[in-house]
mmCIF file of the N, C-alpha and C atoms, coordinates in Angstrom:
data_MODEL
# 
_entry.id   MODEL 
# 
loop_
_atom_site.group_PDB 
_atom_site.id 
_atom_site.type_symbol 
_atom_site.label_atom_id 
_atom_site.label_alt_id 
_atom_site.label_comp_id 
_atom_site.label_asym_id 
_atom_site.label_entity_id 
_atom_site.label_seq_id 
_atom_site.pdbx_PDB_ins_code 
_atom_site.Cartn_x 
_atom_site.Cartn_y 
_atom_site.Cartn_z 
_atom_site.occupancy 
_atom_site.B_iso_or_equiv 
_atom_site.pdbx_formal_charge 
_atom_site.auth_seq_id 
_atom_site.auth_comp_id 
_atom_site.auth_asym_id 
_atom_site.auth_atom_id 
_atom_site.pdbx_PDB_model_num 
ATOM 1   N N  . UNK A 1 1  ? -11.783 -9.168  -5.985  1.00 0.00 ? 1  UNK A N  1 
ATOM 2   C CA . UNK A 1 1  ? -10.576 -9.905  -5.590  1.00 0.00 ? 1  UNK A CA 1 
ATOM 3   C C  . UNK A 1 1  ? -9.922  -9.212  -4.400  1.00 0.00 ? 1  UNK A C  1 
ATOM 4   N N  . UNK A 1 2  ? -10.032 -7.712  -4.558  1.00 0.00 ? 2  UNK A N  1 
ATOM 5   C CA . UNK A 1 2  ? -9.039  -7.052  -3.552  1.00 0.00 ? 2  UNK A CA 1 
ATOM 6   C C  . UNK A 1 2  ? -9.889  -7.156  -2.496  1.00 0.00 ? 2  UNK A C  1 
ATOM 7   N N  . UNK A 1 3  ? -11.342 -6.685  -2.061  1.00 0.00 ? 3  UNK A N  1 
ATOM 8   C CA . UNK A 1 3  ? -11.964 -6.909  -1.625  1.00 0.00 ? 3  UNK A CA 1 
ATOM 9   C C  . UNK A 1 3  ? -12.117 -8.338  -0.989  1.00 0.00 ? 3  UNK A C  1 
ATOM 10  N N  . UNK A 1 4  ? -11.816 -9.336  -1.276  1.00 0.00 ? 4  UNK A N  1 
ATOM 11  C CA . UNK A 1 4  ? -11.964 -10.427 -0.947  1.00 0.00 ? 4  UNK A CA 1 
ATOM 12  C C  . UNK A 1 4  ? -10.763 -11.011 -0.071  1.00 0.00 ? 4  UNK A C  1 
ATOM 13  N N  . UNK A 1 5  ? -9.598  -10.308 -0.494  1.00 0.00 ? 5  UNK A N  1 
ATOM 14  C CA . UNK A 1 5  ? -8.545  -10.609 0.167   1.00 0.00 ? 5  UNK A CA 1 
ATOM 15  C C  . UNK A 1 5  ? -8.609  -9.809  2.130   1.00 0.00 ? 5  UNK A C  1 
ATOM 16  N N  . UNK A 1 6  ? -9.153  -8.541  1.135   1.00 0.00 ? 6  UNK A N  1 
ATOM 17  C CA . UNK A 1 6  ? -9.156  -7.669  2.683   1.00 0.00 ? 6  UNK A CA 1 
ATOM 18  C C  . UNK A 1 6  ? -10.300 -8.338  4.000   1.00 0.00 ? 6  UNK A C  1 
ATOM 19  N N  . UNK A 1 7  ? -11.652 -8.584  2.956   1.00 0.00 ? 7  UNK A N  1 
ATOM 20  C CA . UNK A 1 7  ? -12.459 -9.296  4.211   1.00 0.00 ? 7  UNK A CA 1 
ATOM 21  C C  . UNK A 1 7  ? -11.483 -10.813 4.852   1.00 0.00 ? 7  UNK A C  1 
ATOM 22  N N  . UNK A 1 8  ? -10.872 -11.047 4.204   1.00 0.00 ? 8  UNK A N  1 
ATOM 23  C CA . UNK A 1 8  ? -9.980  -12.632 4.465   1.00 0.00 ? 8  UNK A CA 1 
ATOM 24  C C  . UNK A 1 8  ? -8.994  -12.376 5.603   1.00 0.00 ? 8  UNK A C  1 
ATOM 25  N N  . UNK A 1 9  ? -8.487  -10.726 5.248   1.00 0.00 ? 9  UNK A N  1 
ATOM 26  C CA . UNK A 1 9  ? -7.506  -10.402 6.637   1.00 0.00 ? 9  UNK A CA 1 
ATOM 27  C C  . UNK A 1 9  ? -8.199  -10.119 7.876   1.00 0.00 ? 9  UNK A C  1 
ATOM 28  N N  . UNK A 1 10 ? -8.958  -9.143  7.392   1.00 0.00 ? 10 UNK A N  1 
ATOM 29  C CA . UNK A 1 10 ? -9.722  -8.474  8.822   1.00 0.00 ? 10 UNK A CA 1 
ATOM 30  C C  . UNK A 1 10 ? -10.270 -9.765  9.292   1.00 0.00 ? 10 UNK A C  1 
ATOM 31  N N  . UNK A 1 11 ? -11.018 -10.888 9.009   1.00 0.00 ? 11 UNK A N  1 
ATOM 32  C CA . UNK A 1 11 ? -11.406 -11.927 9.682   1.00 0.00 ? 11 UNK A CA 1 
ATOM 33  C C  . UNK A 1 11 ? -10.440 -12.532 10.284  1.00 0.00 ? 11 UNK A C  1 
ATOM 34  N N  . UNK A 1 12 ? -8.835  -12.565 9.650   1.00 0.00 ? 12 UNK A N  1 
ATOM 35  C CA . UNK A 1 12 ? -8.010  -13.342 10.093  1.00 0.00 ? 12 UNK A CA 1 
ATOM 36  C C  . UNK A 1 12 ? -7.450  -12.881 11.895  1.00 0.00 ? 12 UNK A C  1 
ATOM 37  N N  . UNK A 1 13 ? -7.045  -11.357 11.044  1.00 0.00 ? 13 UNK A N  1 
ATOM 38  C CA . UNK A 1 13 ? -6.469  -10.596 12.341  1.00 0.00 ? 13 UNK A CA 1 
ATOM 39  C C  . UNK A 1 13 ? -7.840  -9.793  13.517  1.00 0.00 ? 13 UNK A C  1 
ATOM 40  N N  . UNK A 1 14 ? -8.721  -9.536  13.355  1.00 0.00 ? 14 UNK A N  1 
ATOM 41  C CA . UNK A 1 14 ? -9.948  -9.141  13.952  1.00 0.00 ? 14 UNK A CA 1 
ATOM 42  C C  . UNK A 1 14 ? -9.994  -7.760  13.993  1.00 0.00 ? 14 UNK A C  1 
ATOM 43  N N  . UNK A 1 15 ? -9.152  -6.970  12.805  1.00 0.00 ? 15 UNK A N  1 
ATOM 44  C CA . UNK A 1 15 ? -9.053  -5.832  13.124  1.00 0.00 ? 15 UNK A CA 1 
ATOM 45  C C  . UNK A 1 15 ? -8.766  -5.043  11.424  1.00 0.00 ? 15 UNK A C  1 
ATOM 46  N N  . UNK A 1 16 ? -10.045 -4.485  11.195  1.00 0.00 ? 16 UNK A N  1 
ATOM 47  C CA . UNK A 1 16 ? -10.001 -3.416  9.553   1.00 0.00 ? 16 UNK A CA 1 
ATOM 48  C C  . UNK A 1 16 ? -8.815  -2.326  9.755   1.00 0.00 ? 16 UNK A C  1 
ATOM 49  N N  . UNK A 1 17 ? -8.625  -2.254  10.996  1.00 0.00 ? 17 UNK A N  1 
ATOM 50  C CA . UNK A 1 17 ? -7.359  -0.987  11.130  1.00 0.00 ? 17 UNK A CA 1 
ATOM 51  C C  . UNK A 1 17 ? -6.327  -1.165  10.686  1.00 0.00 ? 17 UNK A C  1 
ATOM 52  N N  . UNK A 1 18 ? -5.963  -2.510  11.287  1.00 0.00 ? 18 UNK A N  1 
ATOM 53  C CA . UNK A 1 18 ? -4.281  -3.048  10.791  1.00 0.00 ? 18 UNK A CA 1 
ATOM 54  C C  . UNK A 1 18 ? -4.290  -3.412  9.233   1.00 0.00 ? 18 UNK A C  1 
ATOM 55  N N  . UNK A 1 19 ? -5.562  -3.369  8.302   1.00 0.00 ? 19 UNK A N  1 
ATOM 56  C CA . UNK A 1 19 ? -5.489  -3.797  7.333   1.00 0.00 ? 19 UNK A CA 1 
ATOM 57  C C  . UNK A 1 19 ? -5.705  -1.906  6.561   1.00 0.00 ? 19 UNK A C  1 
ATOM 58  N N  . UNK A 1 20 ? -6.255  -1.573  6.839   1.00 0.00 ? 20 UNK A N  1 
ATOM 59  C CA . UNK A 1 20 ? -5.711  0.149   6.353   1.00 0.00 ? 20 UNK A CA 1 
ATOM 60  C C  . UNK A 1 20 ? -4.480  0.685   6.488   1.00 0.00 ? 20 UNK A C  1 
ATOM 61  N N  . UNK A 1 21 ? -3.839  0.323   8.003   1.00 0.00 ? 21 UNK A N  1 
ATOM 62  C CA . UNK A 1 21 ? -2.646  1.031   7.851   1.00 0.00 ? 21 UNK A CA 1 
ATOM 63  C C  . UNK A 1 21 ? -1.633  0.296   7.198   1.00 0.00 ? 21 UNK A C  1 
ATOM 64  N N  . UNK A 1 22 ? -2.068  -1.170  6.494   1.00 0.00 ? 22 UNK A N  1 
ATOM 65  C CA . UNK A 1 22 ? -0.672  -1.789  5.643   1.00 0.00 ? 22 UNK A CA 1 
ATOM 66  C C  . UNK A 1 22 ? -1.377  -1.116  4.531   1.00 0.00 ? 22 UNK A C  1 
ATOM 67  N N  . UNK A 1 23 ? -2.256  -1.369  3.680   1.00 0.00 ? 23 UNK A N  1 
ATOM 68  C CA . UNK A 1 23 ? -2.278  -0.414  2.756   1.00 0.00 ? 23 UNK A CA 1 
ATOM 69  C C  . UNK A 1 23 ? -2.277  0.924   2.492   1.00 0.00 ? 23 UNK A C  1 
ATOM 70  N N  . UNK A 1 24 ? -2.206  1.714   3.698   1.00 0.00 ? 24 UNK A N  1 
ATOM 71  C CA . UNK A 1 24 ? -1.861  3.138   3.453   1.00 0.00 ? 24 UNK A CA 1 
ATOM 72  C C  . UNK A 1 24 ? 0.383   2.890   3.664   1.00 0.00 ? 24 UNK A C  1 
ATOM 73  N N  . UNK A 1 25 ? 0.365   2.297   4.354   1.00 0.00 ? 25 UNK A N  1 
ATOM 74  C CA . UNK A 1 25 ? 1.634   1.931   3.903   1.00 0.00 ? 25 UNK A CA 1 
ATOM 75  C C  . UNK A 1 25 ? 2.060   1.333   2.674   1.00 0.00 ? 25 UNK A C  1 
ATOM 76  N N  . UNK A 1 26 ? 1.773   0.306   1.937   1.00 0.00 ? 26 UNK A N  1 
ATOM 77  C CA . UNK A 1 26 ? 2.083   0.573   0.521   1.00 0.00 ? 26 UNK A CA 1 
ATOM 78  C C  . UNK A 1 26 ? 2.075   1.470   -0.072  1.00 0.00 ? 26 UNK A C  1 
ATOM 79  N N  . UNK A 1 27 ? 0.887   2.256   0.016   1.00 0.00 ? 27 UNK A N  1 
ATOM 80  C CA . UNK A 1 27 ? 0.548   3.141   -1.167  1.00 0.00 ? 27 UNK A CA 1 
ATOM 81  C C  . UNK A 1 27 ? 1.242   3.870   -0.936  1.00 0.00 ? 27 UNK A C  1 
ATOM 82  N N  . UNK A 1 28 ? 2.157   4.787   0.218   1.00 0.00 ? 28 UNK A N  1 
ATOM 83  C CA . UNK A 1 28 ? 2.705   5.583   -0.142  1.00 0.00 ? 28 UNK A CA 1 
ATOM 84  C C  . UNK A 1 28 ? 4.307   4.999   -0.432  1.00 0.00 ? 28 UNK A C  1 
ATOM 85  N N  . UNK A 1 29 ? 4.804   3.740   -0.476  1.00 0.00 ? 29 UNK A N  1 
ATOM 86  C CA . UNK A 1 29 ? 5.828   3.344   -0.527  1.00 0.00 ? 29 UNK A CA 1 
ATOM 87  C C  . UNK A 1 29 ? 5.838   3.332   -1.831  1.00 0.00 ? 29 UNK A C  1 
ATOM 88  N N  . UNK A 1 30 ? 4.636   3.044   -2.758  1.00 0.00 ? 30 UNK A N  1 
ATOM 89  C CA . UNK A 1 30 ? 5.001   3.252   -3.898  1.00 0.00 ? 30 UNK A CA 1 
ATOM 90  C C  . UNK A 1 30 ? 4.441   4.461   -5.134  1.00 0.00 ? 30 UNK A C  1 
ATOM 91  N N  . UNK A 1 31 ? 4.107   5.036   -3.992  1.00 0.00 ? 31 UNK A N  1 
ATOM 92  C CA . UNK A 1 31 ? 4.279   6.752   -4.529  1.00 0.00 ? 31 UNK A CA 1 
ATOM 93  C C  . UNK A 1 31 ? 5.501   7.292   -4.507  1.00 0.00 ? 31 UNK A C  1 
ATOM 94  N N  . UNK A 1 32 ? 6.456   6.661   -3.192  1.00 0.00 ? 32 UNK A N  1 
ATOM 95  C CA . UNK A 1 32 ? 7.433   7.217   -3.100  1.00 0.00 ? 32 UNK A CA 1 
ATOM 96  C C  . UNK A 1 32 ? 8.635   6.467   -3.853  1.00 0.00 ? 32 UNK A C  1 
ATOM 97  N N  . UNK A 1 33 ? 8.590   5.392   -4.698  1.00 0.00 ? 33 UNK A N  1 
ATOM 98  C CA . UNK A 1 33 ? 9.382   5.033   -5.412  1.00 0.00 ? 33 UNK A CA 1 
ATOM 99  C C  . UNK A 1 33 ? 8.923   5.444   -6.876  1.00 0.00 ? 33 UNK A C  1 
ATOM 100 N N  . UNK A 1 34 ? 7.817   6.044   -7.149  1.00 0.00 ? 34 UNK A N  1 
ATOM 101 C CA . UNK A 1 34 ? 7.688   6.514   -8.242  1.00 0.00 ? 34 UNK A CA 1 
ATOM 102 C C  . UNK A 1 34 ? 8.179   7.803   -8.328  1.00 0.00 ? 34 UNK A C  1 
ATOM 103 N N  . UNK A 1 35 ? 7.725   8.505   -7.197  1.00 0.00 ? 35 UNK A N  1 
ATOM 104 C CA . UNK A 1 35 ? 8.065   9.751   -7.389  1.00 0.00 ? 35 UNK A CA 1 
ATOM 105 C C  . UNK A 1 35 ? 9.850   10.025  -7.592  1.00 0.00 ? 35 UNK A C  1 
ATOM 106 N N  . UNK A 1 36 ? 10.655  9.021   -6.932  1.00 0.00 ? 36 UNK A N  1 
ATOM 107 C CA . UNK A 1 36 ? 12.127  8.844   -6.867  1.00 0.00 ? 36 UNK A CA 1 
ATOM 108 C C  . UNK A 1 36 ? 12.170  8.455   -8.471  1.00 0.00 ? 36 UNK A C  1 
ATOM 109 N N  . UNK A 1 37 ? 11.537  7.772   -9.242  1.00 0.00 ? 37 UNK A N  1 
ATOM 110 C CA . UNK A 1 37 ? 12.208  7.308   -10.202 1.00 0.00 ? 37 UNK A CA 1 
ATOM 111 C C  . UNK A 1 37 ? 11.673  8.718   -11.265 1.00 0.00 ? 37 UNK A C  1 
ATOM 112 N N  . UNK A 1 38 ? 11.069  9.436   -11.014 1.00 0.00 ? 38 UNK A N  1 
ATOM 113 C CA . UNK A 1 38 ? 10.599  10.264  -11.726 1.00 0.00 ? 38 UNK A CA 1 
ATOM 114 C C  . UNK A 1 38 ? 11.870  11.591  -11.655 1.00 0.00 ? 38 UNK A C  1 
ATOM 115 N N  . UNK A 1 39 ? 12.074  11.788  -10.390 1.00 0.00 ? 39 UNK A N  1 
ATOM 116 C CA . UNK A 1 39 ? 13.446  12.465  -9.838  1.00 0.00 ? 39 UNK A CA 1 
ATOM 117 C C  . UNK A 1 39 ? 14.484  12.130  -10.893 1.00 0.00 ? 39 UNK A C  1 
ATOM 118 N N  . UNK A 1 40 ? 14.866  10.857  -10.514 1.00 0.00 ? 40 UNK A N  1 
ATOM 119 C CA . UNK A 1 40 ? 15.839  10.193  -11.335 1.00 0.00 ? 40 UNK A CA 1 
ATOM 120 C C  . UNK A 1 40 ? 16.048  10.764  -12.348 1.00 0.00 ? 40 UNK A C  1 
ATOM 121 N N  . UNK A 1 41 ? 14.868  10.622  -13.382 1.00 0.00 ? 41 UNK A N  1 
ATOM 122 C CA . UNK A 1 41 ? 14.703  10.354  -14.500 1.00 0.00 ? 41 UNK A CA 1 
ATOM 123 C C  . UNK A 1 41 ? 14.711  11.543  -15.481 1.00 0.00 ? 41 UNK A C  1 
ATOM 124 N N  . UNK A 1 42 ? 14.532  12.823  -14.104 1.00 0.00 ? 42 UNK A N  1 
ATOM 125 C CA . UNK A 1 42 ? 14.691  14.307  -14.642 1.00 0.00 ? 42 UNK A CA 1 
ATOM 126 C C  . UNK A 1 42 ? 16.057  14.745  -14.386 1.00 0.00 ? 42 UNK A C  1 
ATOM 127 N N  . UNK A 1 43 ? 17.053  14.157  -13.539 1.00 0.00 ? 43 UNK A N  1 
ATOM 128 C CA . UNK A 1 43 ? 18.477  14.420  -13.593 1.00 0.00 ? 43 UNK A CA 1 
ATOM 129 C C  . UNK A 1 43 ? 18.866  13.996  -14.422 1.00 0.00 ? 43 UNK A C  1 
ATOM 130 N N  . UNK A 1 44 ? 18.661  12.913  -14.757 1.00 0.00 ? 44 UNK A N  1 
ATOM 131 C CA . UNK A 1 44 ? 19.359  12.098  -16.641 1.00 0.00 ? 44 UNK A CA 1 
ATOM 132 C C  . UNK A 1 44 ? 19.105  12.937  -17.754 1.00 0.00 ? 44 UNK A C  1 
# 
């Protein structure tokens, strides 16, 4: 599925790069809201 989506972009946009750097942008957006809620969650 994920795979399928990604060949669907790179065909769309003509470029595997722009489709790495949005998912290396997620992934750390939600490392970094985990890691915040983990923060959080040790001040409580």
């Amino acid at each position: 599925m994920i795979l399928y989506l990604v060949n669907g972009n790179v065909i769309n946009t003509g470029s595997a790069i722009d489709i790495s750097k949005k998912i290396l942008l997620q992934l750390i957006m939600l490392i970094t809201i985990l890691f915040l809620s983990l923060e959080n969650n040790q001040a409580n």
